[in-house]
C-alpha positions in Angstrom: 207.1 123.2 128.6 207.1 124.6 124.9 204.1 125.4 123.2 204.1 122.7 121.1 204.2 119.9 124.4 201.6 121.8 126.4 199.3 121.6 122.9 199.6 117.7 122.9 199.1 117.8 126.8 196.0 119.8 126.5 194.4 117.9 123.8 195.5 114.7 125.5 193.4 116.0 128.2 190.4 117.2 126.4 189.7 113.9 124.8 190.1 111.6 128.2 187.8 114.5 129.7 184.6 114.3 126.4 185.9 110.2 126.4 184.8 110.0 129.8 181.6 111.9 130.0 180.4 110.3 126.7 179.6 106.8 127.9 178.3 108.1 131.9 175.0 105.9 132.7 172.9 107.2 134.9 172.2 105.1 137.8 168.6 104.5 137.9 166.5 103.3 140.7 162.9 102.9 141.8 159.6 101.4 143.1 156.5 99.2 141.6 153.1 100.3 143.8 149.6 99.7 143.4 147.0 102.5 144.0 146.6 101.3 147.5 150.5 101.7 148.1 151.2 98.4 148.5 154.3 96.8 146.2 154.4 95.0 143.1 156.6 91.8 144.9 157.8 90.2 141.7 158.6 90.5 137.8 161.0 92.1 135.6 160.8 96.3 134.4 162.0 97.5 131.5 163.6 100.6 129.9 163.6 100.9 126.5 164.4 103.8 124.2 164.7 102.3 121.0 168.4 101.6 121.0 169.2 99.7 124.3 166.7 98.2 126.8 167.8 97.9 130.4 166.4 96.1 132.8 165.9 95.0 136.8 164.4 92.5 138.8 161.2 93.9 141.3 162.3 92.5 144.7 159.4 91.7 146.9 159.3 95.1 148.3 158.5 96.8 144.9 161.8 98.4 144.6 164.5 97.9 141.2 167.9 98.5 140.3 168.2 99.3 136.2 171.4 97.6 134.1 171.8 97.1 130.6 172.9 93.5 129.3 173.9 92.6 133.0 176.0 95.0 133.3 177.1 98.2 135.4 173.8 100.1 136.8 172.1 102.6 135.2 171.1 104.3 131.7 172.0 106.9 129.1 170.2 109.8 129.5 166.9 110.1 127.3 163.4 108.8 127.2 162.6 105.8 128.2 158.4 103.3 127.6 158.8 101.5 130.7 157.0 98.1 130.5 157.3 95.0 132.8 156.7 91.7 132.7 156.9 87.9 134.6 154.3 89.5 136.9 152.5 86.0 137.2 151.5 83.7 140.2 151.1 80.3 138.6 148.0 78.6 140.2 148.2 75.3 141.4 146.5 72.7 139.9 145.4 68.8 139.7 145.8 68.9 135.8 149.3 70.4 136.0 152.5 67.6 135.7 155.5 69.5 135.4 153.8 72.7 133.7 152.3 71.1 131.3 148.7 70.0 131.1 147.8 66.4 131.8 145.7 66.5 128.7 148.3 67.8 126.3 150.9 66.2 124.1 153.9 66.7 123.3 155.2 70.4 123.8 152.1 72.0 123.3 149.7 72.8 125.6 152.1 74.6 128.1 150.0 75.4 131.7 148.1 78.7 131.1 146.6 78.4 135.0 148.0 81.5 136.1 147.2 84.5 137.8 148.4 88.4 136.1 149.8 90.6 139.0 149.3 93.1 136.7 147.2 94.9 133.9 148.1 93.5 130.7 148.8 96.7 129.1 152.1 97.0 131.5 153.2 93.9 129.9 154.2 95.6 126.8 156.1 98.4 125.0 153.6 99.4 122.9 150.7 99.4 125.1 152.3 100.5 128.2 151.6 104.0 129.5 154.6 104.0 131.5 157.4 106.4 130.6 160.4 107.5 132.5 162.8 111.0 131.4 166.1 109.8 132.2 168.7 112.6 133.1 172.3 113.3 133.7 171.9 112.7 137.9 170.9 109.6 139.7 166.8 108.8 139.1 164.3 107.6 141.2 161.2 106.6 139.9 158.0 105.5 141.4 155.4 103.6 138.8 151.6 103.4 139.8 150.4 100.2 138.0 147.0 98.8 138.2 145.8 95.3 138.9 143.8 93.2 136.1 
């Protein structure tokens, strides 16, 4: 090879190489608990550090599996408020006709009978406490939320 091919050939190389380390997500993975150890069964976590949000559904067993718009799993590395949200039971009630009160009209007066899962300060980025470091190997977190 002369000089001049094995140049082209090494930068080919060097690009494809920082290319494909640029865009590796870390898979990240992990559990919903209350004090007492037992899982949060339902609602949806998020990871959000200002540019992208990801996000995974809490199975019943506490346990999540992060993507970002749907797709492949994992996250960049950074730092991450963790939040979560849909953790809700809605009660059941005499008054309630298709969620929507019996007394309401029209669109308004959607069924607030419900009961939170959930502290309400989890439900939200700016009140959350939760925070996850997201590095260049596969996480596992375990978040300790509180009940209302």
């Amino acid at each position: 090879m002369t000089m001049k091919t094995q140049f082209v050939v090494g930068m080919i190389l060097l690009l494809a190489c920082l290319s494909l380390g640029c865009n590796k997500q870390t898979p990240v993975t992990g559990k919903v608990l209350f004090p007492d150890g037992s899982p949060l069964t339902l609602g949806i976590i998020f990871f959000d550090d200002g540019k992208n949000i990801g996000r995974g559904k809490i199975k019943e067993d506490g346990s999540f599996k992060i993507c970002v718009d749907g797709q492949g799993a994992g996250l960049m590395p950074g730092d991450y408020k963790v939040y979560i949200t849909g953790a809700v039971i809605m009660n059941p009630s005499e008054n309630i006709v298709h969620g929507m009160s019996k007394e309401s009209s029209g669109i308004v007066g959607m069924s607030r009978d419900f009961t939170l899962l959930i502290h309400r300060k989890y439900m939200n980025s700016q009140t959350s406490d939760l925070k996850a470091t997201v590095g260049k190997k596969a996480e596992y977190f375990e978040f300790m939320v509180s009940q209302p």
